[in-house]
N, C-alpha and C positions, 0 to 999 in steps of 0.2 A: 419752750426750751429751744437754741438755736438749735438746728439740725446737725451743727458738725458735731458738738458736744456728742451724736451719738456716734460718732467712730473712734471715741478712744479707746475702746474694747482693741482697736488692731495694733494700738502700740505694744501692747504684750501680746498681742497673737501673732505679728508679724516675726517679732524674733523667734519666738517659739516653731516658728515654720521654717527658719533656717537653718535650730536644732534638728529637727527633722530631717531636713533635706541633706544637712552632710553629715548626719547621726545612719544613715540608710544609704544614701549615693554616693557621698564625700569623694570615696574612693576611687569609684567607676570613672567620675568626673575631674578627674587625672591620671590621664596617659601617661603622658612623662616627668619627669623628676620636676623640670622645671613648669610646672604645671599650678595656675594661679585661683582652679574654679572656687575652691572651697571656702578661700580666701575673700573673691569679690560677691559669693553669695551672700556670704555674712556680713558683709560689710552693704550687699544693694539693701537687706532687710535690716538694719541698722539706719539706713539712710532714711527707709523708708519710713520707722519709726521717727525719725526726726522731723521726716514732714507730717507728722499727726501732730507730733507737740506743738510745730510753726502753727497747724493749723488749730491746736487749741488753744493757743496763742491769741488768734486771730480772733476766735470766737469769742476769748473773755472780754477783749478791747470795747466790745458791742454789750456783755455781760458779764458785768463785774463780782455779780453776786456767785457766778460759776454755775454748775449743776451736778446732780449725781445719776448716774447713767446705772439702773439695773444691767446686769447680766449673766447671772443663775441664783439660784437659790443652792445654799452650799450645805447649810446645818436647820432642821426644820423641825423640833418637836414640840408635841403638842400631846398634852395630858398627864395622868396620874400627879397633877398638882403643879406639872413644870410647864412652859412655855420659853424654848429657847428659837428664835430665829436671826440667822447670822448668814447673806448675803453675800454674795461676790459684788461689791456695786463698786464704779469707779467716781473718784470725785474729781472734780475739773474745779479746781479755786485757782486764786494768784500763786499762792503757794505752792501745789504738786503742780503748777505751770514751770514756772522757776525748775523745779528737781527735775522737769521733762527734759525741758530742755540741755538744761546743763548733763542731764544724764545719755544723751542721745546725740547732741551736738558734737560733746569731748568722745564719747563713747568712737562715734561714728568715725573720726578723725584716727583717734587708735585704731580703730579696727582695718584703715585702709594701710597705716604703717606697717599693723603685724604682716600685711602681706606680705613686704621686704622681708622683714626681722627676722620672719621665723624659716625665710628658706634657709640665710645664712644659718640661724641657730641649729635646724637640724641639722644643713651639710656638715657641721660642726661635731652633732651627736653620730653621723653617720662616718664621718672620721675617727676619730675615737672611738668603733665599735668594730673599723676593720671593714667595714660590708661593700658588696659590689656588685653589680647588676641586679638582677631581678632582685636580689633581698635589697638593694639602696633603694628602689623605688619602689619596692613593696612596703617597708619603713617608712620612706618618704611619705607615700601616699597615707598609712593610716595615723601617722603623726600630725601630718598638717590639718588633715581633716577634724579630725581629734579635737585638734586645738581650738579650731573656729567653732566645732559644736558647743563647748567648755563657752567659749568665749560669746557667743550669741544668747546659750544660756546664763549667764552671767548679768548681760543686760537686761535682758527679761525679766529675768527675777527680781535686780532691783527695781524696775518700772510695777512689779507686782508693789512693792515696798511701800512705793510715795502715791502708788494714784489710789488703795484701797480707801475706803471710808468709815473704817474699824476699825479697832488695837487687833484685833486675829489674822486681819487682810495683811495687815504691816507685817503679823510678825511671822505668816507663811514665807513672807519676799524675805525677812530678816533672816530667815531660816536655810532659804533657797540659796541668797549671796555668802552663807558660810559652808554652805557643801559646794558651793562654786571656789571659792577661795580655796578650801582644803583640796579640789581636784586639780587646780592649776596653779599653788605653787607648790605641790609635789608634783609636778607633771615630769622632770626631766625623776623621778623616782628610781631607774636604772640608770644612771648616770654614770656609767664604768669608770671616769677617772680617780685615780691615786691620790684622795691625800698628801698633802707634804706630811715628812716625819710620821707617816702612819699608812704602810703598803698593802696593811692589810682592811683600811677601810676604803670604800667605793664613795666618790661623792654624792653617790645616788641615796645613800644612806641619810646625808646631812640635810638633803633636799625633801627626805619621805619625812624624817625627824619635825624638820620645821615645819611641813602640812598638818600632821598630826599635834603640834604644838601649839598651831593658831586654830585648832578644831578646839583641843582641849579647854586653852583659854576664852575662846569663845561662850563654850557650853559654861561656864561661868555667869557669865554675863546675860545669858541665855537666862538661867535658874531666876536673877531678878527679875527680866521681864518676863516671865509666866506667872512669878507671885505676884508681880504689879497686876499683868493681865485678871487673874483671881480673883484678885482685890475689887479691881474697877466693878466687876461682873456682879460680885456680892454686895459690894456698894450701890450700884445703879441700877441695877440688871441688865445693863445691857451695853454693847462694848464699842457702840456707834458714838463717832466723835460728837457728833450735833448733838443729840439723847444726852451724854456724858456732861457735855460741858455746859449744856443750858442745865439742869438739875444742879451741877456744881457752882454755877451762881446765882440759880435762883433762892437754894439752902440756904449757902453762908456757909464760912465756917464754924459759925458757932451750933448751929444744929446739929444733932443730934440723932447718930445712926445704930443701927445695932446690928451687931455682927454676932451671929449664933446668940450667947447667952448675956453676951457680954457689950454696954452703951458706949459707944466713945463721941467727940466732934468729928463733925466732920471736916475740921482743918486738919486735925492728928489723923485720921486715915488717911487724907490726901499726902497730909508728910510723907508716911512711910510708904505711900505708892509711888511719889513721885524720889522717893530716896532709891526703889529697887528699879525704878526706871533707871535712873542715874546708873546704878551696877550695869546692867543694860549697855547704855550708851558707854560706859569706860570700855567695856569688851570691843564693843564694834571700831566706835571712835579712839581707839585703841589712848587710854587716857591712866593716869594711874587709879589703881595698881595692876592693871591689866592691857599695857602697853607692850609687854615681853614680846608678844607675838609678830608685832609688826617689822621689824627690822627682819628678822628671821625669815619674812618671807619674801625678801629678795632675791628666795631661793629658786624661785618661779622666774619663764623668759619676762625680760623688761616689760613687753606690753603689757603684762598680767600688775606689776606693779603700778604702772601707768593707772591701769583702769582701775585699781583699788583705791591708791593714793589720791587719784584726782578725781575721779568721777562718779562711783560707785560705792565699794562698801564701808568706805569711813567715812562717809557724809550721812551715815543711817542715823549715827547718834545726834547726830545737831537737827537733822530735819525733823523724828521724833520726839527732843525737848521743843522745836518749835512749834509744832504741830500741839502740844500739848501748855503753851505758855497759860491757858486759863487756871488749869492743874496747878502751876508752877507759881503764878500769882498768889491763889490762896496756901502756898507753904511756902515763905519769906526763908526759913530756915536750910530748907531744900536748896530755895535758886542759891543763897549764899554759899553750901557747900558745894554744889555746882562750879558756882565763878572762882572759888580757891581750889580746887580741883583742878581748873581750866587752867587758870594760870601757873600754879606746880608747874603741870606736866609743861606748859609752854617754858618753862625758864630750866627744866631737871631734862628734858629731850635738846634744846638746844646747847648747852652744855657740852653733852656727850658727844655731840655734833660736830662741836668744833676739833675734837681730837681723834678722826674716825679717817682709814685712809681709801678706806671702799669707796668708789664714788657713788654707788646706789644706797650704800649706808648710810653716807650724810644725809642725801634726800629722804632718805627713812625716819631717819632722826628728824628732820627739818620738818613732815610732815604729821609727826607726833606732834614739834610744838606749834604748829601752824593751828592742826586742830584743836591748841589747847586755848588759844586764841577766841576762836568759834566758840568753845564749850564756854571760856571764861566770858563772853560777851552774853550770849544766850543766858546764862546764870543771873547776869546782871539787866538781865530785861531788854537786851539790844540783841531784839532777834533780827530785827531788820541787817544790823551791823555783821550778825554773825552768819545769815544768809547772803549778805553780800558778800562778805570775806570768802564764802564756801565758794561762790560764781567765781568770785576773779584768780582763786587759789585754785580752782582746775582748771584754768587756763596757761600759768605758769606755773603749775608745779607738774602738770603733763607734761607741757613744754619742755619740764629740767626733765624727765626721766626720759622719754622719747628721747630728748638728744642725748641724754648718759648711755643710752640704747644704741643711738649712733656711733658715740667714741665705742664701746665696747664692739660694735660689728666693726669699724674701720681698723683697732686692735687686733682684732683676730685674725685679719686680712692680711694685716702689716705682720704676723706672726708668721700666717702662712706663706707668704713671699719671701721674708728670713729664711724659713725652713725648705722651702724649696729652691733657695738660691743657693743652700750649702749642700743641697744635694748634687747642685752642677758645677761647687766652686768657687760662685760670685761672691760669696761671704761667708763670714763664720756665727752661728747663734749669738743669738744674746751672750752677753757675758757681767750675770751679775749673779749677787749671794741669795738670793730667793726664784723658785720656779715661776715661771710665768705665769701672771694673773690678768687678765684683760679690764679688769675693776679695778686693779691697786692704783692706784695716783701718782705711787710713786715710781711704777715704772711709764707713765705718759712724759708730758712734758711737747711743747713745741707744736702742738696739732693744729696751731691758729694758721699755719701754712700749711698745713697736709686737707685740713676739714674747715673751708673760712664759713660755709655756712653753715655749718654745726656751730662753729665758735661763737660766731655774733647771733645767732639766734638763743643761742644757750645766754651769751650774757645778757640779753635782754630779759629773760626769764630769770638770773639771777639777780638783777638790779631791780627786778618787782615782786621778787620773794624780800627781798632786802625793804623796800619798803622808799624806793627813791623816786620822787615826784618829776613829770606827771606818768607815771607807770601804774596801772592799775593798782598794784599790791599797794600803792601808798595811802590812796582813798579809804580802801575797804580798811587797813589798820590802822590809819587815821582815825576812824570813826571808833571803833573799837578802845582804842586807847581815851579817846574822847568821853566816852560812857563810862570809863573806867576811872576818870581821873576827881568825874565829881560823883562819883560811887563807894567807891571801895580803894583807899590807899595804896593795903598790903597787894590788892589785886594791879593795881595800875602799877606799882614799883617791880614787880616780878614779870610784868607783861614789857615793861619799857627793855629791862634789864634783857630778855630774850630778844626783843628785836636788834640790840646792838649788839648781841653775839651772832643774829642769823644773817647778819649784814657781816659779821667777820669770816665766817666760816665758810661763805659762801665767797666771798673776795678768796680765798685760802684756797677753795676746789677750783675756782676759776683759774687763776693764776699757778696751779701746781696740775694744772690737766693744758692749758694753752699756751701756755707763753713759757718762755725760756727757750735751751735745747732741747732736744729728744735727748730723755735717760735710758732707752732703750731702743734696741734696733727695732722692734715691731714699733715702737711709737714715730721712729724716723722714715718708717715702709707705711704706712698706715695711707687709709686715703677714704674720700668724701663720701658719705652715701649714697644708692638709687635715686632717684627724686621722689620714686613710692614713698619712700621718707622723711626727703628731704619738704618736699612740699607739706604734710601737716604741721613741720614742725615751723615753716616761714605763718600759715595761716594760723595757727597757737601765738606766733610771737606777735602777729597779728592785733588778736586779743588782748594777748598780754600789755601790750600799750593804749590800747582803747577802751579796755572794758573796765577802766573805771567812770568812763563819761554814762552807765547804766545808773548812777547813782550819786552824782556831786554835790558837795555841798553847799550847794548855790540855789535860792528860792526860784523856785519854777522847773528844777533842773532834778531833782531830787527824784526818781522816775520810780526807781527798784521801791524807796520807802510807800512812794503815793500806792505803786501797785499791790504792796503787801500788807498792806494797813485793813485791804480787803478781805484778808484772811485773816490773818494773826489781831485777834482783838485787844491784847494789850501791848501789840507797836508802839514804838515811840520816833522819831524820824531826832537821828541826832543832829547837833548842830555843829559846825567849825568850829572849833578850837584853835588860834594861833600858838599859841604857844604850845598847846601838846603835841601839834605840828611841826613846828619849830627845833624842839627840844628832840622830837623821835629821829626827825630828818638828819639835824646835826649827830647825834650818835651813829646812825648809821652810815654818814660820810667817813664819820671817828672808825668805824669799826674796817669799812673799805681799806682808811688808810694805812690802818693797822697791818690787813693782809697785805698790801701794796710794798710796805715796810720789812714784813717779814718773809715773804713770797716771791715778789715782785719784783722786788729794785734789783734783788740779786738772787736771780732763780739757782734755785739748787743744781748742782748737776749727779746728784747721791743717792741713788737708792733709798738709801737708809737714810738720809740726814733730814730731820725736819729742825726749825727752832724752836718749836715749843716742846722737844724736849730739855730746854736747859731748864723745864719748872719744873721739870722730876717727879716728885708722886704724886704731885696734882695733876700733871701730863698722865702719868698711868691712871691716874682714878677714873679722870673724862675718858681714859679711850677705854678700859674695861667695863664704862658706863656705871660708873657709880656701884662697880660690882652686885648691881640690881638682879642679874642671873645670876650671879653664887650667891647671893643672899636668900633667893626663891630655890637653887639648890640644898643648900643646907636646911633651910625651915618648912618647905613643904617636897620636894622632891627627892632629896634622900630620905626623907622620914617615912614618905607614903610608898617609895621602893621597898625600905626595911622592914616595914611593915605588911607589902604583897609578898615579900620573901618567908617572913616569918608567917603569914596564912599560908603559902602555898606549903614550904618545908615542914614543918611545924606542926601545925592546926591539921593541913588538908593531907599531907604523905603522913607525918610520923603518930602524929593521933589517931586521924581519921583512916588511912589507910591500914597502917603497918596492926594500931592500937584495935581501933576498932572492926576495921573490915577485917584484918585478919587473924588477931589475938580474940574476939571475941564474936563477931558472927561467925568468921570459915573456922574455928577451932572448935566454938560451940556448936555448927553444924555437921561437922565432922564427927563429933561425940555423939549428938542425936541421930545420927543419921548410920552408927554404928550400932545403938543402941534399936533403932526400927529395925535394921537388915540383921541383924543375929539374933539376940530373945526374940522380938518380935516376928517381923518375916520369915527368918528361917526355922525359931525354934515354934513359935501357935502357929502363924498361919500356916506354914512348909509344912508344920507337924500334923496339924490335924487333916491337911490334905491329903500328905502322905499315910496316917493312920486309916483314913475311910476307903484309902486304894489298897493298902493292908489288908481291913478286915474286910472287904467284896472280892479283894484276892485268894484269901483263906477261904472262904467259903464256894467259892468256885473253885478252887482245886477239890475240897472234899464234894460236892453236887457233880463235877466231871466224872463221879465214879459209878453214878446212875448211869452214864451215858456208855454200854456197853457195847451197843451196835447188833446184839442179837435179836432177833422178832420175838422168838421164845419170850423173851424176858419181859420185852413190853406188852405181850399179849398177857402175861402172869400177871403185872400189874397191875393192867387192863379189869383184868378180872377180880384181884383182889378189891380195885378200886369199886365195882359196880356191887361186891361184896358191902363193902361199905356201907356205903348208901344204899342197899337193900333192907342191912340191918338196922343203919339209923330212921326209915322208914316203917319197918317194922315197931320199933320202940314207941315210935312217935303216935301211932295205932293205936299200940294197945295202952299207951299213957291217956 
């Protein structure tokens, strides 16, 4: 085995050492407010993980076959008939190469942004709380810290995810990236601002709301992958990918497994393993019906959306259907609800997309249908396609939320320079019919002169989310669409139909956040980021324009398929398609001109005025999202409310409490316990204690009457006594 192969044990232990160090130091190691340590630790062991990936990178170039790196023994029993042994081992293929890097590379680059991002966001939270001296920088200090522990944990966990060699190993890191996610997008959780039209709610509410929202729908998702995991375990015994998947083709599916009492195939157990996987991967890769959660968690600082969206925890679902294609080959039935799944959600997310005025909500939206992309390619056997898509889609879709990160910190700026100019005079607030949002769209406008390197790096990233050549995003959905078109019709007509709405909606964000006038005085004050930020996001855009040459479709050139063919055994390396080319490009030029048309030509200067409200309830449908939250209100969430209402009030107070505990235990122990302490206690036992201190008191009052105190008497006694017993001697004599 090459030697480096044995240091990938420190890609997950290097982050874990950063959790440490500002889980314990963080704080000590900022002095002053503006104080960067906790930030660049996490970001040097971040970095550092990246050079493990490079360097197992390097290693496979030499060994293609990869290797598996013991390193503990985690679950070990042995006897009374069982044998279960489940390992910590790490595997180094083409495949968890790919996830390394991409996870460590995009990772690493966020991580050195949040260091800008989050001094603003706090000074932000520390404005809005009123604080000043020592509490500003006692706050300061264990927020920022806070954050980077959250956030190095986060990498870690997923690097647990993709390097384990096991469905258990995976689904510890699956498990790890969903209590990382639930602590960092409720992280602003006391969030003390007012609601509009509602004073008496804290937006910290809507932020803890939405944590506990992408927890809940998670554990959903969760439930299939433990009955997959089960399944596999009673099916194979054993939950190692190698083990698994050689048994699963050396079987067949037509052999024949038994499961407790009862024989099935073994293609039908694979089905329904690889069906609860699928539940799995909707939760993570946030796909339907288990997407709700994702937009909601824009409730978290930008970098946390960054690192979810692009690098981290909704690439868990594609990299575990690819990691699993042997499974997925023998259930035809499976990949095909897979790939209309995929595609749904890619064409019912862009949609919504297009009529959303948040700018981190579009990107939300957009990376629901991005993944649905991935999911619908991987269904249809193009894992290679839908692993590329994954690489070049967190490159630009970091890209758009970092710099949505940027507009959003240069808004707050331009807000705070409004508001402190009207305190000396120089100006008067904003003046318009909604409270200030630093996300809404429609109070931007004009920032392509206030932020030019936010602007043109943003539109680089929107023009390879869109899918326009030679821009990365055109290759990877190129291909995608390619596998789709001599595949599966319905899949390829709902996958085409989404790329020329994510090409529209994205001309829409662009042109309604950059160009025109400022609709607002913070958008006309507004101004360029640190370079702390500006710089990942020029080396993202970077990417965004090259990294589609990782995988072209040109004989010899094809690099990412040659690499992954090593792993993934039922790869297929797709081929160019002109015309699905052709055809996707022109739509998405159609969709550009579209925005350019309704956006562009004549940028609004209105708050409130968009043009796609002249389509009326179609406009309200896509932007309350297909009323997909009050649909899951009404049929599972007021129902399972009415129904904890009705156990708590009900069942647990008026039954159980009121009925039970107190109309028939405390009434009935009250009556027994009346019955013990009067007849019983006080009238037997009291009475006959009292009766025997009675009759030894009656009888020591009459024996106190012998007791005369004269000698006289006791000598007469005396005598009578020895009388006695003279004569009972005598008797006894003469008898």
């Amino acid at each position: 085995m090459n030697g480096l192969f044995s240091l990938v044990p420190l890609i997950v232990i290097l982050p874990f050492v950063g959790v440490l160090i500002n889980a314990f130091f963080g704080r000590r190691l900022m002095p002053r407010r503006d104080g960067v340590a906790p930030g660049v630790i996490a970001s040097i062991f971040s970095g550092a993980a990246f050079v493990i990936a490079l360097l197992m990178f390097i290693a496979l170039l030499g060994h293609r076959e990869g290797a598996e790196v013991p390193f503990l023994t985690w679950i070990n029993i042995e006897g009374a008939g069982l044998s279960l042994n489940i390992p910590w081992t790490f595997r180094v293929d083409t495949l968890s190469s790919v996830m390394m890097l991409v996870v460590t590379g995009v990772g690493t680059l966020i991580h050195i942004y949040a260091i800008g991002y989050m001094h603003g966001d706090i000074d932000e939270q520390i404005a809005k709380r009123g604080l000043q001296g020592d509490e500003a920088l006692d706050f300061k200090r264990r927020r920022y810290s806070r954050f980077f522990t959250y956030f190095n944990l986060f990498l870690g966990s997923m690097l647990i995810l993709v390097t384990g060699n096991n469905y258990l190993m995976m689904f510890v890191g699956w498990e790890l990236v969903g209590l990382c996610s639930f602590l960092l997008i409720g992280f602003w959780f006391d969030d003390p601002t007012q609601e509009a039209g509602d004073a008496s709610t804290a937006k910290g509410w809507l932020n803890s709301n939405a944590a506990k929202k992408a927890f809940v729908v998670n554990r959903v998702g969760d439930f299939g992958m433990l009955i997959a995991i089960f399944l596999i375990f009673w099916t194979f015994g054993t939950l190692e990918f190698d083990a698994v998947f050689s048994q699963a083709e050396a079987l067949g599916p037509a052999a024949q497994v038994a499961l407790g009492p009862l024989t099935f195939s073994l293609g039908a157990v694979v089905t329904v393993i690889t069906l609860f996987l699928l539940l799995g991967a909707t939760g993570k890769s946030a796909q339907i019906p288990l997407f709700v959660w994702l937009p909601d968690a824009m409730a978290g600082p930008t970098p946390v959306s960054a690192l979810i969206h692009a690098a981290t925890m909704v690439t868990a679902g594609i990299y575990m259907i690819a990691r699993s294609n042997v499974l997925y080959a023998m259930a035809p039935v499976s990949a095909t609800v897979v790939a209309i799944i995929g595609a749904a959600t890619a064409f019912v997310a862009a949609t919504m997309a297009v009529a959303q005025y948040d700018i981190k909500k579009v990107l939300a939206y957009s990376t629901i249908s991005q993944l649905g992309f991935m999911i619908a390619a991987v269904g249809l056997g193009g894992y290679i396609a839908g692993i590329f898509h994954l690489a070049t889609h967190a490159f630009f879709k970091a890209l758009l939320f970092l710099g949505s990160g940027s507009v959003i910190h240069g808004m707050e700026h331009g807000h705070h320079a409004v508001a402190h100019g009207a305190e000396h005079g120089e100006h008067d607030h904003d003046e318009h019919s909604h409270p200030f949002d630093p996300q809404d769209m429609r109070q931007m406008g004009g920032l392509k002169d206030r932020m030019p390197v936010t602007t043109w790096v943003y539109i680089i990233g929107a023009l390879a989310l869109a899918g326009i050549p030679p821009l990365a995003g055109f290759w990877s959905k190129d291909e995608i669409l390619a596998d789709a078109s001599g595949t599966n019709n319905l899949v390829y007509i709902l996958l085409t139909v989404a790329a020329f709405f994510t090409a529209f909606y994205m001309a829409r964000q662009v042109f309604m956040v950059f160009f025109g006038k400022p609709r607002t005085e913070a958008a006309a004050h507004a101004h360029e980021s640190p370079p702390v930020m500006t710089v990942p996001l020029v080396i993202l855009a970077v990417l965004s324009v090259i990294g589609g040459a990782m995988n072209l479709p040109i004989e010899g050139l094809h690099f990412l398929g040659e690499w992954l063919e090593e792993s993934i055994l039922h790869a297929h390396i797709g081929q160019f398609e002109p015309t699905t080319a052709l055809l996707a490009t022109a739509l998405a030029v159609i969709g550009i001109v579209l925005g350019w048309l309704l956006y562009g030509r004549e940028p609004s200067e209105e708050a409130e005025r968009d043009p796609l409200m002249a389509a009326g309830p179609v406009f309200t449908f896509l932007n309350r999202r297909w009323y997909w939250d009050e649909a899951y209100a009404a049929v599972f969430v007021k129902p399972y409310n009415r129904f904890a209402r009705f156990l708590a009030d009900t069942i647990d107070w008026r039954f159980w409490h009121d009925f039970v505990h107190d109309s028939i235990i405390y009434e009935a122990f009250l009556a027994w316990s009346q019955i013990l302490s009067r007849p019983i206690d006080l009238g037997m036992i009291d009475g006959a204690v009292n009766g025997i201190a009675e009759f030894i008191g009656g009888i020591s009052q009459r024996l106190r009457r012998a007791q005369t105190g004269y000698v006289r008497n006791y000598a007469l006694a005396v005598l009578l006594g020895a009388v006695v017993i003279l004569g009972y001697i005598v008797v006894r004599f003469l008898m």
